[in-house]
C-alpha positions as CSV (number, residue, x, y, z in Angstrom):
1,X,8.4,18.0,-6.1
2,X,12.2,17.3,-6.9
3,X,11.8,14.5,-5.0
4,X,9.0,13.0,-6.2
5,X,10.1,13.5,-9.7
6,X,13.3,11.9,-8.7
7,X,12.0,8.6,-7.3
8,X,9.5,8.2,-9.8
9,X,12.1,8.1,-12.3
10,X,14.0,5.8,-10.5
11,X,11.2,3.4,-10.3
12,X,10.8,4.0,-14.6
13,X,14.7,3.3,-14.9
14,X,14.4,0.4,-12.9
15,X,11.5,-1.0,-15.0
16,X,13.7,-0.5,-18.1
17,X,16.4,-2.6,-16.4
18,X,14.2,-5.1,-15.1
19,X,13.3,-4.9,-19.4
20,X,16.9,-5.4,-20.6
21,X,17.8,-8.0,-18.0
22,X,14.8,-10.5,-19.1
23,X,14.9,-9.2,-22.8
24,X,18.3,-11.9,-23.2
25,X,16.4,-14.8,-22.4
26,X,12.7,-14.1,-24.4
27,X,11.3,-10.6,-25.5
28,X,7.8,-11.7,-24.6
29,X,9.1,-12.4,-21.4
30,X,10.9,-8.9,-20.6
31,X,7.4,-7.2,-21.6
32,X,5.8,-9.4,-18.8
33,X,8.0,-8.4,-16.3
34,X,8.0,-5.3,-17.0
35,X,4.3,-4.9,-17.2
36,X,4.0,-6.7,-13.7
37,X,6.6,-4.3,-12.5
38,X,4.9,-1.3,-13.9
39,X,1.3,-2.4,-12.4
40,X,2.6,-3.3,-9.2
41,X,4.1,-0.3,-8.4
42,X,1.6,2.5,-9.8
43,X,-1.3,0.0,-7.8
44,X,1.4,0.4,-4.5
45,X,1.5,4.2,-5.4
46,X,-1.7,5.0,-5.5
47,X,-2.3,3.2,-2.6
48,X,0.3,4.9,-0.8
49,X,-1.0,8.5,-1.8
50,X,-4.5,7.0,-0.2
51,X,-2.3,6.6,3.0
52,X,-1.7,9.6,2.9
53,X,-5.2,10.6,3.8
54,X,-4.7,8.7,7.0
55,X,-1.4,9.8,7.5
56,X,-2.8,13.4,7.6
57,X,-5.3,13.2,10.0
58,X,-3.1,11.0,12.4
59,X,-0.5,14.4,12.4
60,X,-3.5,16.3,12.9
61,X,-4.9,14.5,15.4
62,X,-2.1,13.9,17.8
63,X,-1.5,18.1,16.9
64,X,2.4,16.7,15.8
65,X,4.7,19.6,15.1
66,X,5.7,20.1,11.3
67,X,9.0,19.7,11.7
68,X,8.8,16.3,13.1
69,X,7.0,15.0,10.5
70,X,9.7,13.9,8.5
71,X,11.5,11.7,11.3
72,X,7.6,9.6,11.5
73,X,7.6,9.0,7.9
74,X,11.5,7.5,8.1
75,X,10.7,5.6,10.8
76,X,7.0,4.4,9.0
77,X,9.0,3.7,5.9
78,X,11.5,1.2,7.8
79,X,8.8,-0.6,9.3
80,X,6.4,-0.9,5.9
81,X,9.6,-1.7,4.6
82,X,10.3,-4.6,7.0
83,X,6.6,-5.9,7.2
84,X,5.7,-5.9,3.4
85,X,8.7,-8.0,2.5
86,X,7.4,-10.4,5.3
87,X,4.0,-10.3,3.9
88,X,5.3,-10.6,0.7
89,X,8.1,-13.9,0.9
90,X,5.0,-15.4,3.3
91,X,2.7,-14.9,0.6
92,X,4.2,-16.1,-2.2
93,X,5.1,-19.6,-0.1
94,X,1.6,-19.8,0.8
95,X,0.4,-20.0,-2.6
96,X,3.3,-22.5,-4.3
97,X,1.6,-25.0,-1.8
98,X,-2.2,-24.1,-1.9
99,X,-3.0,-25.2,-5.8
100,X,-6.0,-27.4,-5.1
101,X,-5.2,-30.1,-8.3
102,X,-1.6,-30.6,-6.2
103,X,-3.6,-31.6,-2.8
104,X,-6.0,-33.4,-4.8
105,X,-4.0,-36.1,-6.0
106,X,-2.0,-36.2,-2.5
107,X,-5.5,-37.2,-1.2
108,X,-5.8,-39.4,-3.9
109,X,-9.1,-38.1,-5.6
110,X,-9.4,-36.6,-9.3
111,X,-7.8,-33.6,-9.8
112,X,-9.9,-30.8,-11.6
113,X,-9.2,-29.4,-15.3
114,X,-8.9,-26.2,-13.7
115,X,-5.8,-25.6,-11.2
116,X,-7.7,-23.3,-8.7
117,X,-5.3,-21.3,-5.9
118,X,-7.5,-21.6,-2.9
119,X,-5.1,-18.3,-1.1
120,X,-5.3,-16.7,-4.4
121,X,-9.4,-17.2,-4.4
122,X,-10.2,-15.9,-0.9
123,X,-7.7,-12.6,-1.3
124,X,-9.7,-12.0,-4.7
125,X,-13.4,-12.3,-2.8
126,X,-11.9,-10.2,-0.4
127,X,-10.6,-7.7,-2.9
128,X,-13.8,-7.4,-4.4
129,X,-15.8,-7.1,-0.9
130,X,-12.8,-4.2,-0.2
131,X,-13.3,-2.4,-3.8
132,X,-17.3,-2.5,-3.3
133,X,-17.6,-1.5,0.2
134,X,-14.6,1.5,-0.2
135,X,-16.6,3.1,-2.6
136,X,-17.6,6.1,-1.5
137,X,-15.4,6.8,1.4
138,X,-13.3,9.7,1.8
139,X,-14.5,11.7,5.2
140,X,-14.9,8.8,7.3
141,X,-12.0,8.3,9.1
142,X,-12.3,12.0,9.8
143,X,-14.1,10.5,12.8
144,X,-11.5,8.6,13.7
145,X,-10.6,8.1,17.4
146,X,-6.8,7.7,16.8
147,X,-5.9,7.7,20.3
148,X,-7.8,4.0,20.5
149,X,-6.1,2.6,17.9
150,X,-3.9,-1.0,18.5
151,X,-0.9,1.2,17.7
152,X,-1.9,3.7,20.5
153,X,-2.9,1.2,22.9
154,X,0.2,-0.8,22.9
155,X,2.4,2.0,23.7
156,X,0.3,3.4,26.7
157,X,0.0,-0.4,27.8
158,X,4.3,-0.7,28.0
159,X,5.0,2.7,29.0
160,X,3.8,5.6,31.1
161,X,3.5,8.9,27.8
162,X,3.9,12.1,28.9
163,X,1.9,15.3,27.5
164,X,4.3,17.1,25.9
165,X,6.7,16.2,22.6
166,X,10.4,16.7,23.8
167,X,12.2,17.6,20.1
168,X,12.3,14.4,17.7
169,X,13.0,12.2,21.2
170,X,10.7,9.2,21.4
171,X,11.3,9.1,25.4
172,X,11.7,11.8,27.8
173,X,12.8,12.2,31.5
174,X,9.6,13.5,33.3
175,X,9.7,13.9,37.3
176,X,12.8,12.0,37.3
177,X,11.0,8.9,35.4
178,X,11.4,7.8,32.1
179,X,8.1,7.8,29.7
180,X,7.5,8.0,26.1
181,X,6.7,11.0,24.0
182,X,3.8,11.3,22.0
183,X,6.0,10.8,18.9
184,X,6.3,7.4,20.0
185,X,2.3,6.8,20.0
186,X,2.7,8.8,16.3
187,X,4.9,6.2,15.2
188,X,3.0,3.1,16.9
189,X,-0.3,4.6,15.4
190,X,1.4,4.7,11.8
191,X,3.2,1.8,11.7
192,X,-0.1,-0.2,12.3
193,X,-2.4,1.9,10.1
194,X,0.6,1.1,7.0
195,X,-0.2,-2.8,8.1
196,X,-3.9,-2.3,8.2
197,X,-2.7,-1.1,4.6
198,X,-0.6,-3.7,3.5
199,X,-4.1,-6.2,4.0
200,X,-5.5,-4.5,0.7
201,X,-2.4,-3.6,-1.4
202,X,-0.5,-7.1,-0.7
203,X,-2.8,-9.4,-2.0
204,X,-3.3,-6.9,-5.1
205,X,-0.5,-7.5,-6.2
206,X,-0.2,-10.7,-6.0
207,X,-3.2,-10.9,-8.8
208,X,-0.3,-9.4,-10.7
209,X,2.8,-11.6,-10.4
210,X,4.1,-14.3,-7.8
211,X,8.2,-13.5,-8.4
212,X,8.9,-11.9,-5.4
213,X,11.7,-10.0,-6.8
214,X,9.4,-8.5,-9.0
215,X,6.7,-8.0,-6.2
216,X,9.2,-6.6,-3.5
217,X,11.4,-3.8,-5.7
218,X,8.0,-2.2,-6.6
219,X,6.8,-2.4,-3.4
220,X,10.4,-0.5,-2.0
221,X,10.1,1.9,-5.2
222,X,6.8,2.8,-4.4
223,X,7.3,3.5,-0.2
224,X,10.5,5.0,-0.6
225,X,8.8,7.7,-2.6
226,X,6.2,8.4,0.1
227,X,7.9,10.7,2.7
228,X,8.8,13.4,-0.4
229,X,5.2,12.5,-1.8
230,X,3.2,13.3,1.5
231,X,5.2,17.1,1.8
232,X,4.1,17.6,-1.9
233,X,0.6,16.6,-1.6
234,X,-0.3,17.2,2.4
235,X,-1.9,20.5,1.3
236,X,-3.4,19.4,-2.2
237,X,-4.9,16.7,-1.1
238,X,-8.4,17.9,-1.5
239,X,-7.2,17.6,-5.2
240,X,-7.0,14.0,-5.3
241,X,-10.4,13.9,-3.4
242,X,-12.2,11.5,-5.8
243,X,-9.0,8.9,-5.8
244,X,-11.0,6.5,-3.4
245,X,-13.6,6.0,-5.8
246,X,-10.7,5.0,-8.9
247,X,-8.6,2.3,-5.9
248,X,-12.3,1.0,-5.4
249,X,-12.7,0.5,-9.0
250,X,-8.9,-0.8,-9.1
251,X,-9.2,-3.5,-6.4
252,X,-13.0,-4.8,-6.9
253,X,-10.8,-5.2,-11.0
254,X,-8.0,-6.9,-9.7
255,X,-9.9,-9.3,-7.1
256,X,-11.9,-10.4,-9.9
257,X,-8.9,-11.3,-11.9
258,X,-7.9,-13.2,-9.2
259,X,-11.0,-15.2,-8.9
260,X,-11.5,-16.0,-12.8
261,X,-7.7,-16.5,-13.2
262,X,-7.9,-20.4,-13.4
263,X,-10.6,-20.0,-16.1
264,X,-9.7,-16.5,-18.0
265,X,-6.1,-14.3,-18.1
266,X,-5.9,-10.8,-18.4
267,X,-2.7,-10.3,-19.4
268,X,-0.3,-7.8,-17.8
269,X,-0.2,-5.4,-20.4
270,X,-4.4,-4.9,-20.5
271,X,-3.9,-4.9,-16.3
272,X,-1.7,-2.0,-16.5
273,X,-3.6,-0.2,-18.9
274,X,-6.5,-0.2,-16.9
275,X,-5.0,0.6,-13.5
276,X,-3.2,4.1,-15.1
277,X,-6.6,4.6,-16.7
278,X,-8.6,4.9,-13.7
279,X,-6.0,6.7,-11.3
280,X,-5.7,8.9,-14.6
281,X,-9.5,9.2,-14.9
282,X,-9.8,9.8,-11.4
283,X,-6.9,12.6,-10.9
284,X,-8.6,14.7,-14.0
285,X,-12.2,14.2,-12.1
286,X,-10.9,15.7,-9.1
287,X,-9.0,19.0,-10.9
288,X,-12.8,19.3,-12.3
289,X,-14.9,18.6,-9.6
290,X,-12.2,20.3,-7.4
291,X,-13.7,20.4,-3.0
292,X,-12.9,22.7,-0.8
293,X,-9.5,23.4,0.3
294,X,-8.6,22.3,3.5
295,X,-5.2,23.7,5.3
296,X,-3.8,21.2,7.3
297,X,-0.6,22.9,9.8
């Protein structure tokens, strides 16, 4: 909980900076920024605390000792830190050159009086197709075969796995051969569920802000705060049980701000209020409509 406290705060002193730096060159301008900031990083965290769903039932799945749980979520947190700012940079360059009014007039025909984002359209569809068809789903991936997934089946293609974890080792000597470990499946399995992730929470944000600076920091304030988050939450979880239902609500919002951007703005400031709203709203609904508690070891 220390922990939590502690990178939360960091991310709200950060915000303040982020504040202070743009409030020299325009006030209206440092309240932007700092509403972007704020929105994209409580939309990262509350997607991250949905991860965590996943990241639960992967440990209990794979049966992955307690005390090894740590050295998955530092090696998870590298890679989502790696392949978000990849997603991220790419993004951003992908949508300075898909404007349609720009490749209008290179083609020589009429440009429109609305400047329409063709990347920014499509991610805002598929936000909304995300928000609708989310709704609802909490025990699903209860089912989940996680031995099957591409993370798994890479790691079993390359290298022969033994049975048995060996400590925090990702490879192991076994009849005088060298395999992999099961933590190394663990690690393969997370590392592509957080990019499975990244396909809903990247182009979220970008409904919020296309400065990458912005973008990235509350991206890295967000996941570094997830390996102290999971050991605070992995056995109240069941208390945040109706938290799918609020992210549906948030990214069916945001993908149709995306999609009526070129003809109506919701400013940052109404954005943030109504992402804290929901995740607020949908906290207090499941302390009151509290299910069943489930130990997870």
């Amino acid at each position: 909980m220390t922990w939590s406290i502690v990178w939360i705060s960091l991310a709200m002193i950060f915000s303040g900076v982020v504040y202070w730096v743009f409030r020299q060159d325009s006030g209206s301008m440092a309240l932007e920024k700092f509403t972007q900031f704020q929105t994209a990083y409580w939309i990262e965290k509350a997607l991250s605390v949905d991860n965590l769903f996943v990241f639960i039932l992967v440990f209990s799945y794979f049966k992955v000792p307690r005390e090894l749980h740590h050295r998955v979520l530092f090696w998870g947190i590298l890679g989502a830190l790696l392949f978000r700012a990849i997603f991220i940079f790419a993004g951003v360059g992908l949508i300075n050159v898909t404007y349609l009014n720009p490749l209008l007039e290179l083609a020589g025909a009429q440009p429109l009086l609305w400047d329409i984002n063709l990347v920014l359209t499509a991610f805002g569809l598929f936000l909304v197709y995300a928000g609708i068809k989310s709704w609802g789903k909490g025990d699903e991936d209860e089912d989940d075969d996680f031995s099957k997934s591409a993370g798994a089946r890479l790691v079993h293609r390359l290298y022969k796995v033994s049975d048995n974890y060996d400590g925090g080792k990702f490879f192991t000597i076994k009849n005088g051969m060298k395999v992999a470990t099961p933590l190394l499946v663990v690690v393969a399995v997370i590392e592509f569920t957080d990019v499975l992730f990244a396909v809903d929470s990247i182009p979220a944000i970008f409904a919020i802000s296309k400065d990458p600076f912005i973008l990235y920091t509350s991206n890295i304030f967000a996941i570094l705060g997830l390996r102290s988050l999971y050991f605070l939450l992995s056995n109240f979880i069941h208390m945040f049980s109706k938290l799918p239902y609020g992210l549906s609500i948030i990214l069916t919002f945001i993908g149709l701000k995306m999609v009526i951007s070129p003809w109506f703005h919701i400013p940052s400031p109404v954005s943030l209020g109504v992402v804290v709203g929901v995740l607020v709203l949908s906290v207090l609904v499941s302390l009151v409509f509290r299910e069943r508690e489930v130990v997870h070891e």
